[in-house]
C-alpha positions in Angstrom: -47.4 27.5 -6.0 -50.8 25.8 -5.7 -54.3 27.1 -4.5 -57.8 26.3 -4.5 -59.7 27.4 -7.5 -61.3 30.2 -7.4 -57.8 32.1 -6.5 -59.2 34.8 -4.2 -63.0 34.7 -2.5 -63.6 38.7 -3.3 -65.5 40.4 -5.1 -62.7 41.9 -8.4 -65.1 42.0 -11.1 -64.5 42.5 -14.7 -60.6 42.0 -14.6 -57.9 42.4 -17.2 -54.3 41.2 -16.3 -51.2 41.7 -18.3 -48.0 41.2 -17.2 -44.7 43.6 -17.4 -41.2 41.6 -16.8 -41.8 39.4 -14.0 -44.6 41.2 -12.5 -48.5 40.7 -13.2 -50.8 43.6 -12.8 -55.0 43.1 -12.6 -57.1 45.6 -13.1 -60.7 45.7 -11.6 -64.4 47.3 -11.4 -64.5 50.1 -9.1 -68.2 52.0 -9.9 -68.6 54.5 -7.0 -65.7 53.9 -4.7 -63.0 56.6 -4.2 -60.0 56.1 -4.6 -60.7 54.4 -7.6 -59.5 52.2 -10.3 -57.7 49.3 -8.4 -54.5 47.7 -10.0 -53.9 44.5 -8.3 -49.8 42.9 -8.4 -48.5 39.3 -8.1 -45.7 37.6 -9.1 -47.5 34.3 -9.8 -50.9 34.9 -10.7 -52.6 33.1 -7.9 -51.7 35.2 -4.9 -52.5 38.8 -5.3 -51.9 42.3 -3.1 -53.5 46.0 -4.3 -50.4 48.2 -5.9 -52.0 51.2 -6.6 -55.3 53.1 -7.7 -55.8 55.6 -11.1 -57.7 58.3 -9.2 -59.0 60.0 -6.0 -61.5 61.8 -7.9 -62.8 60.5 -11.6 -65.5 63.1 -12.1 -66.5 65.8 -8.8 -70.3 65.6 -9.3 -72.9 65.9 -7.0 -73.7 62.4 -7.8 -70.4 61.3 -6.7 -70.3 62.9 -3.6 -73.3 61.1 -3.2 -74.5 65.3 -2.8 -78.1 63.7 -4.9 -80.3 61.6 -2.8 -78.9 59.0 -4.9 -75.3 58.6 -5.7 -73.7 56.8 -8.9 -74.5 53.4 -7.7 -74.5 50.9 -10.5 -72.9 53.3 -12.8 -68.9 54.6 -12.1 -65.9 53.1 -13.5 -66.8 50.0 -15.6 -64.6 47.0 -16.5 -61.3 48.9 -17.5 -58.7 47.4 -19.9 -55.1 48.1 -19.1 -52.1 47.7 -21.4 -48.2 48.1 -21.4 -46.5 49.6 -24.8 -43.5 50.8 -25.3 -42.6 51.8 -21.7 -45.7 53.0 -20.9 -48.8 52.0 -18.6 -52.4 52.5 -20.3 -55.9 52.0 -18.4 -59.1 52.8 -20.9 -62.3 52.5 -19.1 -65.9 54.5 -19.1 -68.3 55.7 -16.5 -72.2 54.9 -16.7 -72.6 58.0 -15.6 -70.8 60.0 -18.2 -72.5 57.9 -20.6 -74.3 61.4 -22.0 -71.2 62.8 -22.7 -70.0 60.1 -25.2 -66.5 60.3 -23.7 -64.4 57.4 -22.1 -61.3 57.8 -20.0 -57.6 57.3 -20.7 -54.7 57.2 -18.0 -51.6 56.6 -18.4 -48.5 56.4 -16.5 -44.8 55.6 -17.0 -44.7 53.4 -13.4 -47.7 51.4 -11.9 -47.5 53.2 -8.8 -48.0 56.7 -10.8 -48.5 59.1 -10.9 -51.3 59.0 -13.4 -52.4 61.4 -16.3 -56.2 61.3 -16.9 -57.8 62.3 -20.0 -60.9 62.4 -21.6 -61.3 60.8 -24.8 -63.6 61.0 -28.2 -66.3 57.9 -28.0 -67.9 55.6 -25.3 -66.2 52.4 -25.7 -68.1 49.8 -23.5 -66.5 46.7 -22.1 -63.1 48.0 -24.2 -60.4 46.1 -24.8 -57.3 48.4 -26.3 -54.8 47.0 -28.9 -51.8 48.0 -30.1 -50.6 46.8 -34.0 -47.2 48.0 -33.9 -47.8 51.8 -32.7 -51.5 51.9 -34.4 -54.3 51.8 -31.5 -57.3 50.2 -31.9 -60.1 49.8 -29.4 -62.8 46.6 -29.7 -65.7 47.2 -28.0 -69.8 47.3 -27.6 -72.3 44.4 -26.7 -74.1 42.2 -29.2 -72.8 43.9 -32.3 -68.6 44.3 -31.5 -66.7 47.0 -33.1 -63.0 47.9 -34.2 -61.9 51.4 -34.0 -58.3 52.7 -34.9 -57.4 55.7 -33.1 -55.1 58.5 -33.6 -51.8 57.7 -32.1 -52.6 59.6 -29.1 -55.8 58.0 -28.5 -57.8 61.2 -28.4 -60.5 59.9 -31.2 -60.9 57.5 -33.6 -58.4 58.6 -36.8 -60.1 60.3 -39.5 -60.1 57.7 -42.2 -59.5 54.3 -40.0 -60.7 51.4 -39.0 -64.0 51.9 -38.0 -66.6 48.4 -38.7 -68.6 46.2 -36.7 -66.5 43.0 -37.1 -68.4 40.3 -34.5 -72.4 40.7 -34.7 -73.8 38.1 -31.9 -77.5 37.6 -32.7 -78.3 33.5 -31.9 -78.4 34.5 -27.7 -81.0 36.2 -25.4 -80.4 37.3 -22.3 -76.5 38.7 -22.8 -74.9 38.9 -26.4 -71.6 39.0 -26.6 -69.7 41.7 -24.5 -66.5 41.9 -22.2 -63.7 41.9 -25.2 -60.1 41.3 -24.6 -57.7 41.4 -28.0 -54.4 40.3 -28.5 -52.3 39.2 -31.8 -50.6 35.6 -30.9 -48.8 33.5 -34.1 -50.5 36.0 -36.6 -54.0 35.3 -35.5 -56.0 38.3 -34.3 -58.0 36.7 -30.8 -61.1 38.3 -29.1 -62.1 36.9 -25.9 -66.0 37.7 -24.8 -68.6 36.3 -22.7 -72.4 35.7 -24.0 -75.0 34.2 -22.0 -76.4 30.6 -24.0 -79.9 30.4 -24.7 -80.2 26.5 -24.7 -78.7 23.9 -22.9 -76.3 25.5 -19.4 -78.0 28.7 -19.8 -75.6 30.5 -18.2 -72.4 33.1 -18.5 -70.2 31.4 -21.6 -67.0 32.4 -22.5 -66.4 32.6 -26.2 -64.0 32.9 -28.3 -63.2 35.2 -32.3 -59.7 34.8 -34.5 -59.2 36.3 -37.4 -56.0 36.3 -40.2 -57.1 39.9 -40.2 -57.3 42.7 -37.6 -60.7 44.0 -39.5 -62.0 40.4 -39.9 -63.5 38.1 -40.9 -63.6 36.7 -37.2 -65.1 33.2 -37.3 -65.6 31.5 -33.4 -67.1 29.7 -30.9 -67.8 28.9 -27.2 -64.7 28.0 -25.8 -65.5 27.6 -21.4 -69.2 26.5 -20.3 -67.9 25.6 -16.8 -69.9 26.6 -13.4 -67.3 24.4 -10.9 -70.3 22.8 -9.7 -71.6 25.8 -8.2 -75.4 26.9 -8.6 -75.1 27.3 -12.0 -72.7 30.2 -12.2 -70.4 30.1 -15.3 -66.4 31.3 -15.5 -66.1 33.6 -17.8 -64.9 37.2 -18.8 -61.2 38.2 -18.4 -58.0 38.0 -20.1 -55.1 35.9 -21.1 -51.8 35.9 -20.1 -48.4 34.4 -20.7 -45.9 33.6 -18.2 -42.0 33.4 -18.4 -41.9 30.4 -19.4 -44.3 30.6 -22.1 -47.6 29.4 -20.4 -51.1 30.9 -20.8 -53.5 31.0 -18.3 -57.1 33.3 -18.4 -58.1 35.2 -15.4 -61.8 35.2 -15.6 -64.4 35.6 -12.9 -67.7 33.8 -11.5 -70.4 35.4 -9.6 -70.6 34.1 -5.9 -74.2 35.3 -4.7 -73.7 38.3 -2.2 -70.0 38.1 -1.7 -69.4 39.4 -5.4 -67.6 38.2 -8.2 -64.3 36.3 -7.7 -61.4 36.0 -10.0 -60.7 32.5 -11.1 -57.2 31.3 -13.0 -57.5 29.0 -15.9 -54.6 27.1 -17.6 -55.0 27.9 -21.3 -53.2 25.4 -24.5 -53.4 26.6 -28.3 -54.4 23.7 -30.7 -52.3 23.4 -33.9 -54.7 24.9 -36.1 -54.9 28.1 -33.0 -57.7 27.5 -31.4 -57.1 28.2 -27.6 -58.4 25.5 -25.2 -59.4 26.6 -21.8 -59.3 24.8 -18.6 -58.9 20.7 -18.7 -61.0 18.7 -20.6 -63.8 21.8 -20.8 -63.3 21.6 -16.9 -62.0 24.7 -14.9 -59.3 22.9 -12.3 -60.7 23.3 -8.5 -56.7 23.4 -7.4 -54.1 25.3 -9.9 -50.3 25.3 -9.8 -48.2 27.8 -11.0 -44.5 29.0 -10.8 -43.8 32.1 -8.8 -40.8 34.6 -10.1 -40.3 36.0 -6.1 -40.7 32.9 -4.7 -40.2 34.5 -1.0 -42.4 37.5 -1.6 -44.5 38.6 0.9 -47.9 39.5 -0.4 -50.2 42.3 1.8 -53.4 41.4 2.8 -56.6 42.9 -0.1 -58.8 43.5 3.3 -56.9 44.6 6.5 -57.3 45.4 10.8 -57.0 49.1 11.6 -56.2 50.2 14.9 -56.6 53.9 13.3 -53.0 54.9 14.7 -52.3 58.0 12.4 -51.0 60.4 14.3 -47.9 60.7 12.4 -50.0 61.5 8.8 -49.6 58.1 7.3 -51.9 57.3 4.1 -54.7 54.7 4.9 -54.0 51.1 4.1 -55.0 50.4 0.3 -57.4 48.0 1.2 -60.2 51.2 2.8 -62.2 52.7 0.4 -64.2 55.5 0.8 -68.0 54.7 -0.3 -68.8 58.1 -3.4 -66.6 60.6 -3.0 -65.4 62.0 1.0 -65.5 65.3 2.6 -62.7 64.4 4.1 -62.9 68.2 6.3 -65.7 65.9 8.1 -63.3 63.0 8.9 -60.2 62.9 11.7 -57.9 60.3 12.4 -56.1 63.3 14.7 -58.6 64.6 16.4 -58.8 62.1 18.9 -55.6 59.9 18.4 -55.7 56.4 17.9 -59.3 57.4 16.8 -61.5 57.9 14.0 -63.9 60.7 13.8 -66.6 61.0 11.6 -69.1 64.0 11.5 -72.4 64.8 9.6 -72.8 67.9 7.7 -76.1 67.0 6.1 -78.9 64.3 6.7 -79.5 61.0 5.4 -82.3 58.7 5.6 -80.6 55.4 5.7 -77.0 54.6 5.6 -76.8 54.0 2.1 -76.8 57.7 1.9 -74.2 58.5 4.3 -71.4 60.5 3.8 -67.7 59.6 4.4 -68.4 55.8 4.8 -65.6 53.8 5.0 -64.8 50.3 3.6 -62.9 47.4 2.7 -64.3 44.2 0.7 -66.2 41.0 2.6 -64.6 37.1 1.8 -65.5 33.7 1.7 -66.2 31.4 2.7 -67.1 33.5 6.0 -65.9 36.6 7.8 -66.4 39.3 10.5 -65.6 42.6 11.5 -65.5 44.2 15.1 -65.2 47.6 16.3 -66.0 50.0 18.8 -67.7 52.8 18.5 -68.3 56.4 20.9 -71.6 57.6 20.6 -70.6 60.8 22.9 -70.9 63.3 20.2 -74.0 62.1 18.5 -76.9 64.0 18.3 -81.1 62.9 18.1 -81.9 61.1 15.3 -78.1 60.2 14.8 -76.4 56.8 13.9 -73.3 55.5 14.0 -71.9 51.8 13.6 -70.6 48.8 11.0 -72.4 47.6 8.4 -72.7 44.5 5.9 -73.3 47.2 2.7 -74.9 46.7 0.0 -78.4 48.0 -1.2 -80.3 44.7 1.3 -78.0 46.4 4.2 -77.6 45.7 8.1 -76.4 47.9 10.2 -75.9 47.8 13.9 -74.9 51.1 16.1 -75.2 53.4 18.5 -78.6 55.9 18.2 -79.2 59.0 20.2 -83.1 59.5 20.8 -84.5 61.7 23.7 -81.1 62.2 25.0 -80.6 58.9 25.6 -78.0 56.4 23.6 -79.3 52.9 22.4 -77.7 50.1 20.8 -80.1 49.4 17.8 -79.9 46.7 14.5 -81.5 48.4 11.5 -82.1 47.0 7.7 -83.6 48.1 4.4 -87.4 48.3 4.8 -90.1 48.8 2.0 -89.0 52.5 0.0 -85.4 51.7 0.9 -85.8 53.3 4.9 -84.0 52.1 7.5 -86.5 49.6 9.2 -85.3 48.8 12.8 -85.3 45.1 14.0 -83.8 45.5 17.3 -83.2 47.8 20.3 -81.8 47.7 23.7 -80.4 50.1 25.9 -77.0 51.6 25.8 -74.8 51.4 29.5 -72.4 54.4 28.9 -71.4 55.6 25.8 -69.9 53.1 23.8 -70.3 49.9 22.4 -68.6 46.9 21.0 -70.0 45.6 17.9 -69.7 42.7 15.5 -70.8 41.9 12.1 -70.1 38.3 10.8 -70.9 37.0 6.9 -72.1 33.4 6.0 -71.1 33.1 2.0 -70.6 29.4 2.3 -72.6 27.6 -0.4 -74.3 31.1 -1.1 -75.8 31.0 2.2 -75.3 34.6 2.2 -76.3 35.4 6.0 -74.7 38.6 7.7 -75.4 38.2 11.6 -74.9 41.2 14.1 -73.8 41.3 17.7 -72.4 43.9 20.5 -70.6 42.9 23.7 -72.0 42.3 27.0 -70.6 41.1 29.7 -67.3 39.8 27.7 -69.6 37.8 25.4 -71.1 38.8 22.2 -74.9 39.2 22.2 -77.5 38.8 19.1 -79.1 42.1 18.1 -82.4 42.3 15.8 -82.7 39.8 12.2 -80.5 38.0 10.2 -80.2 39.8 7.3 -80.6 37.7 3.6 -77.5 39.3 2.1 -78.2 40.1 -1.9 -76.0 40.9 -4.7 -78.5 43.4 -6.4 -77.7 45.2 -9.8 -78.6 48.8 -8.7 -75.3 48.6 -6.4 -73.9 45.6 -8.7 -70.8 45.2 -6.0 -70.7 42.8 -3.3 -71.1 43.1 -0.1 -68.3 45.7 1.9 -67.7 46.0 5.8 -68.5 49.8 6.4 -68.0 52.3 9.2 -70.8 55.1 9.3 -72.0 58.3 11.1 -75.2 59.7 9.9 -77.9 62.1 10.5 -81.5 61.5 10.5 -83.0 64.3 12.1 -80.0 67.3 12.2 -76.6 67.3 11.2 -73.6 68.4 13.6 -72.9 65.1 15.1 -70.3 63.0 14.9 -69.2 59.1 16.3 -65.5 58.0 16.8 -64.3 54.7 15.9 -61.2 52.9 18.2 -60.5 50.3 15.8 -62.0 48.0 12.8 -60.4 44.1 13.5 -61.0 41.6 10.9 -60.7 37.9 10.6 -61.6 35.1 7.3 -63.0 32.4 8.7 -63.0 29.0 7.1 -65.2 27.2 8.6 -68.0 27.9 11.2 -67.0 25.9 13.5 -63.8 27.8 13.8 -65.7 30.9 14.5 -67.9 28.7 17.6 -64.6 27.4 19.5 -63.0 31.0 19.7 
């Protein structure tokens, strides 16, 4: 099976893949989004659908149900490791906002699919990689200064009396020491794959490389991938490894790709004779990759979907929606009005970054768009409701009751983080058709907003600069919203969210 390089153009951030059988499993950054903890599944490591999530709910804080004036952005579920030993499934991440509690959290699970068991463990184990020698678990993790814990064989705390030392201490980089650890034990050597940002020369993410004899050290290494694919500077790195059937490694790392996010990229890896792993071709990663597939005809689901919102029978939502914090789902309907869905306020919000119950999926490259259409009816003054490119530099573009009277209107972030409005024009009737379309081609990063009129789609307000910013430190999602400026007791319906990738603009133009 071969594919351009990077494999998928989404933002799945700090990934770890291992594989079980003939199956691969990915995990991924989730930070604020419910459900939460994403597993990814493929059967040849280029093409890849969404199995399952860990949780619905990781901690129910007022921060998560975004209950604060501020939410968990930035903070959330951080670069997880996930593991298979002896028949069973183990995720380890932490929670930058759980940080105070010096705990990081443990699920496990017999199947991928679940159900899993959370638990709270002892310590907060940054950027963790877990290890199993034999049935002792060890944990590496930390940034700049790396550390080796052995736990007790439940994984509660470190064991009285283990393992417990600093065994990597980066201190020739600025910017980023070492971080992002992945362990694993291949022909006796003891491997720990990082990234570090170089102070000379590319100046940019590095992936590196530690091997020991010894699982406590002494590690000796050295940069191992210093690759950007020709593209502004952005370096591969941070991931695991993985072996196929057939005895082949490849590393799934990721590169940052301006507002879109950060987008997994599959490397083939070789081990020298004295061990030392080689990644890529000729210090190059490969802009097409080839692998074999183990279900050949398998059909893989789509990662971001079209909804026609047809739930009348209580079917789950597609795994590709995510709810933005924590819903009130008591404020959301997909019965209500069938074939509908129904969003109501129950407090106010001063942009829609704030907004309850906002709904999701992920943005690709190189370029994509969302429609849908939405029924002001029930909105109230000072209300909004509409689809959004979403990130912390939003654009929005909805339906807005004022005086009485509905308007179509294109908002953004302004100075303070308020909505600032860039266009207006009035509403005929109640509801509106509505587009947003995303330009990540070349980091262009452009998100471009339009309603129907007429049969033909009509600019509203700016162009908004998409940015992938680090208080949000996600890329960019297509969102549904209903918010209160003013009062809350509102509430917008939404007929349908239709999505199309585009490849190529001129595409888009001749539809």
């Amino acid at each position: 099976m071969k594919k351009n390089n990077p494999i998928i153009w989404a933002d799945i951030p700090d990934v770890d893949v291992i594989r079980v059988g003939d199956t691969y499993y990915m995990v991924s950054t989730t930070m604020h989004l419910s459900p939460g903890g994403v597993i990814f599944r493929s059967y040849d490591l280029i093409h890849w659908e969404i199995a399952t999530y860990l949780y619905d709910i990781l901690e129910d804080s007022d921060g998560e149900r975004l209950l604060d004036g501020r939410g968990i952005y930035g903070a959330g579920m951080w670069a997880a490791t996930i593991r298979h030993h002896n028949g069973k499934f183990y995720v380890i991440f932490v929670a930058n906002d759980t940080r105070s509690q010096n705990i990081s959290f443990l699920f496990t699970s017999d199947k991928i699919e679940g159900p899993w068991k959370k638990r709270k463990i002892k310590g907060f184990y940054h950027d963790c990689s877990l290890f199993f020698e034999g049935d002792r678990p060890f944990i590496v993790s930390g940034g700049g200064d790396i550390r080796l814990v052995e736990m007790k064989p439940d994984l509660s705390e470190p064991l009285p009396g283990g393992i417990d030392k600093i065994i990597i201490r980066d201190r020739d980089y600025v910017g980023l020491r070492c971080e992002g650890s992945h362990m694993y034990k291949l022909n006796g050597k003891y491997y720990i794959f990082m990234i570090h940002w170089l102070r000379y020369g590319s100046k940019r993410r590095t992936e590196v490389c530690y091997f020991s004899d010894r699982i406590d050290g002494e590690y000796v290494g050295n940069n191992l991938l210093d690759d950007d694919m020709g593209y502004h500077g952005a370096g591969v790195a941070q991931g695991g490894i993985v072996d196929t059937p057939d005895g082949d490694f490849y590393a799934m790392l990721f590169q940052d790709h301006g507002a879109v996010g950060r987008i997994p990229v599959l490397v083939p890896v070789k081990f020298e004779d004295d061990g030392w792993p080689i990644f890529g071709i000729d210090g190059k990663v490969p802009h097409f990759i080839e692998t074999k597939s183990t279900r050949p005809d398998y059909k893989y689901a789509p990662i971001v979907t079209s909804d026609e919102f047809n739930y009348s029978g209580g079917a789950p939502l597609p795994l590709s929606w995510q709810w933005n914090h924590i819903p009130d789902k008591s404020l959301v309907s997909f019965t209500e009005r069938e074939g509908w869905l129904r969003i109501r306020t129950a407090r106010t919000a001063k942009n829609v970054t704030l907004a309850q119950n906002t709904l999701g999926q992920r943005t690709e490259g190189p370029m994509c768009e969302a429609e849908t259409l939405v029924d002001g009816t029930g909105l109230c003054d000072g209300d909004y409701a509409g689809i959004s490119a979403f990130q912390s530099n939003y654009g929005f573009i909805g339906i807005t009751r004022e005086g009485g009277s509905l308007f179509l209107v294109m908002l953004g972030r302004g100075e303070g983080g308020e909505s600032a409005e860039y266009g207006r024009a009035p509403l005929e009737g109640n509801t509106a058709e509505l587009k947003v379309f995303c330009d990540f081609d070349d980091n262009r990063d452009i998100a471009e907003f339009y309603f129907k009129r007429g049969g033909e789609w009509v600019k509203l307000g700016a162009d908004i600069h998409m940015l992938y910013t680090l208080d949000h430190f996600m890329g960019y999602r297509l969102t549904l919203s209903c918010y209160s400026t003013k009062k809350p007791g509102g509430h917008a319906d939404f007929d349908y969210f239709r999505y199309r990738r585009i490849d190529s603009r001129y595409e888009e133009e001749k539809d």
